[in-house]
Every structure is written in structure tokens, then in C-alpha cells.
C-alpha positions, 0 to 999 in steps of 0.5 A: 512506512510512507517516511523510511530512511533511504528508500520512503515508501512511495518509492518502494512501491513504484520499484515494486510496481516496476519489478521485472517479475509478476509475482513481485508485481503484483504484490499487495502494497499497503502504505503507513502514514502518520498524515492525515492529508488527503493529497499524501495518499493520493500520493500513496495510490499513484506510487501503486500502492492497494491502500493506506493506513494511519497511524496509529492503525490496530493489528485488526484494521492491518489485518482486514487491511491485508485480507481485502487486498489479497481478495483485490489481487485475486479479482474478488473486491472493489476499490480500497 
């Protein structure tokens, strides 16, 4: 979620993106948001994150959401 307490989503994605190991790295990072402003997920994508879904998503769009991400981390799809 973009909007945890302590640590928000941006921020968890940068520490990610920063991780001394690749295979933290290059995890797939998906943000979850309630906003539908456009500069919160250029936000998003600039923190490192693969895409961004708005609440409320369905189980199916986090689950295409996921594929397409992993088949991005294997060098296999487009942009999300």
C-alpha cells in the first residue's frame, strides 16, 4: 500500500530498489493506492515500483497484475 504507517510504499520500494542483493532487487514491485491522480503514480514508478493498482482492485487484476510483472522481470513483456 502506497500509504502504510512508518514505512509508505514509496519508500519501501526505493529501500528495495536500493538492496545490496539482486535478488531482492529485482523483485516485482506493485503499488496499491486509493488515488486516482496521475502525478501519485508517476510517483509510484519513479519510487521503482513495476505498476500500480487502484483500490478497490479484484484478486483477477492483482493476478494478471503479478503475471505481467514477473514475465517483465524475465525480459518477456512491454511497459506496465
Amino acid at each position: 500500500d502506497c500509504h502504510m504507517p512508518a514505512m509508505d510504499g514509496f519508500e519501501l520500494a526505493r529501500q528495495i530498489r536500493k538492496s545490496e542483493s539482486s535478488h531482492v532487487r529485482e523483485l516485482p514491485v506493485i503499488g496499491l493506492t486509493a488515488t486516482i491522480v496521475r502525478e501519485e503514480h508517476l510517483l509510484c514508478m519513479t519510487a521503482g515500483m513495476n505498476a500500480v493498482l487502484v483500490k478497490p482492485a479484484t484478486i483477477a487484476v492483482l493476478g494478471e497484475t503479478i503475471a505481467h510483472a514477473l514475465q517483465e522481470r524475465q525480459g518477456g513483456a512491454a511497459n506496465v
